[in-house]
N, C-alpha and C positions, 0 to 999 in steps of 0.2 A: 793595640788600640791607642797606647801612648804614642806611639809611633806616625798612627796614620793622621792625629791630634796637631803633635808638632809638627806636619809635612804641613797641613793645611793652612797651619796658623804662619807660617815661616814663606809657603808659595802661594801667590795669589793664583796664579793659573793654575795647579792643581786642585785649589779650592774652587774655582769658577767651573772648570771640566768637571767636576764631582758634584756641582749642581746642575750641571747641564745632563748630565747621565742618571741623576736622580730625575728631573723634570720629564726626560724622556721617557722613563721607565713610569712613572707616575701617568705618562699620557697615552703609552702602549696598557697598561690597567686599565685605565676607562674607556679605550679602544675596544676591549676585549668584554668588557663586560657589559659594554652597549649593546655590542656584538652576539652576546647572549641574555640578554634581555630581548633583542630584537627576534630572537630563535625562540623563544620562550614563548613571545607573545605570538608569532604566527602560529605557532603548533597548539597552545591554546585556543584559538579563533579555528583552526582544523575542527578539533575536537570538540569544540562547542556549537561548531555544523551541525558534522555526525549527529552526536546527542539529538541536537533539536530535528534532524530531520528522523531518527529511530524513532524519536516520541512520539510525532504523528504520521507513523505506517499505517498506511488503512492494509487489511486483508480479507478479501474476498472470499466467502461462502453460499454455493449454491445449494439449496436446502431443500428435501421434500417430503412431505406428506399424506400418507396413502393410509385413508382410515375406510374403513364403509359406508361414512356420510359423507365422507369431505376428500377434495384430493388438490394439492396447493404443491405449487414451485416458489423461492422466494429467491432473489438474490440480497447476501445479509453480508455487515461492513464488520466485523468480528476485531479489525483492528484498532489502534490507540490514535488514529486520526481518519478525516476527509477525506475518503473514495472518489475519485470523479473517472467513472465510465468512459470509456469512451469507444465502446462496441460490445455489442450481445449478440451473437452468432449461436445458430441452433441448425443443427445437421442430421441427418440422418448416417452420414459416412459418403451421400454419391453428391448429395445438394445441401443447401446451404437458404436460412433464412434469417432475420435478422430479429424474430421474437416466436416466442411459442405458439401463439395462437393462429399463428398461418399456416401449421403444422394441424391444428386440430378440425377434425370433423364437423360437422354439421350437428347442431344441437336439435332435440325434437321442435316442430312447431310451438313457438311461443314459451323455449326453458332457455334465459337470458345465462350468460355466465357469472360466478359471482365479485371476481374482476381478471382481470389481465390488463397488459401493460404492452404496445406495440414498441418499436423503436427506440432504446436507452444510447444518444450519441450525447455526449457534454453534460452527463445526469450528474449531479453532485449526490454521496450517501453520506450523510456521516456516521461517525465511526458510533456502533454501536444498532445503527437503524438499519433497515429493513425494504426491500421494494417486494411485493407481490408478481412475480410475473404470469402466474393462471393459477385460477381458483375454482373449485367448482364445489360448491355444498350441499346438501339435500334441503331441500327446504320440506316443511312443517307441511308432513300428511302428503308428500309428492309420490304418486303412480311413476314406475317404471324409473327411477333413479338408479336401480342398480344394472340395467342396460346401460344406459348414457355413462356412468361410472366405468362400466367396463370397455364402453368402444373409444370414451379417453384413458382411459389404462395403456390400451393396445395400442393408442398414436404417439403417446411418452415413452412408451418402452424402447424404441428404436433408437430415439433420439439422443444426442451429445448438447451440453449448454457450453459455451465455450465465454469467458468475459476476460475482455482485452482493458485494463484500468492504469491508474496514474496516483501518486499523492500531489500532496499541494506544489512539491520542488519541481511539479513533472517529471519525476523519475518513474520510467514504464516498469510496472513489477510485472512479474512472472504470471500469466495467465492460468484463469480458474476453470479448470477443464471438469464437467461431472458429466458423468454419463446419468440417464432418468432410465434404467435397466430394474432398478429397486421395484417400478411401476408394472413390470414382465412376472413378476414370480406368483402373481396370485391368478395370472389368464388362463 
């Protein structure tokens, strides 16, 4: 060290090159570590996507209900974000309709439904809520409910619900396929 002391104090150009070899080293470090900062921060802005678009996943549940007063389909947003529809397809296997109630029978003279829901294209759900898409319930003191019960039984049973959806990034998720066969076991 005494050595490389006197060389420098004795030659000015070996002390001039040994600060030019330190400067440069000095400025290949901050080269580098710019360089990984700059890696650092895109891989966080990745990850801080991801994140925010897992948090709001909507997912799709088609749900139903077959009691002996009441018989309901719903479509339900079960996930941690905004559902937006954008196709309800209901099939038998050979055709294709775009909601449930094109599917169903004729009601007796003057027995309304107790709702349904024709065409869901651009429907926003959010996450946690609910659409109805047929409902049918007995209403208080009703003759013959459990006919009309049964001949929509027999029009659900065949049938497939199929929902084609998006989150808010527009990323197309996996389509919610149920078959309404639950509705076939008591005819």
């Amino acid at each position: 060290m005494d050595a490389l002391i006197a060389l420098l104090t004795s030659d000015a150009n070996a002390a001039n090159a040994l600060g030019a070899l330190a400067s440069a080293a000095a400025a290949f470090l901050a080269l580098f570590v710019s360089c990984v900062s700059v890696w650092i921060s895109i891989s966080t802005a990745r990850s801080q996507r991801r994140h925010n678009e897992l948090s709001v996943r909507p997912l799709a549940e088609v749900t139903v209900a077959d009691y002996e007063d009441s018989l309901r389909v719903t479509l339900r947003n079960n996930g941690s974000g905004p559902m937006i529809v954008l196709a309800v397809t209901v099939s038998d296997g050979a055709n294709a309709h775009e909601s449930l109630i094109e599917w169903m029978p004729a009601l007796p003279k003057g027995r309304p439904w107790n709702t349904f829901t024709h065409t869901l294209r651009r429907r926003t759900l959010q996450a946690g809520a609910e659409i109805v898409l047929l409902e049918l319930t007995e209403h208080e003191n009703e003759a013959n409910f459990s006919m009309c019960r049964d001949r929509v039984r027999a029009a659900l049973a065949p049938l497939t619900v199929n929902v084609e959806y998006t989150d808010i990034y527009d990323t197309v998720m996996r389509p919610c396929r149920k078959p309404l066969s639950w509705f076939g076991r008591n005819l």
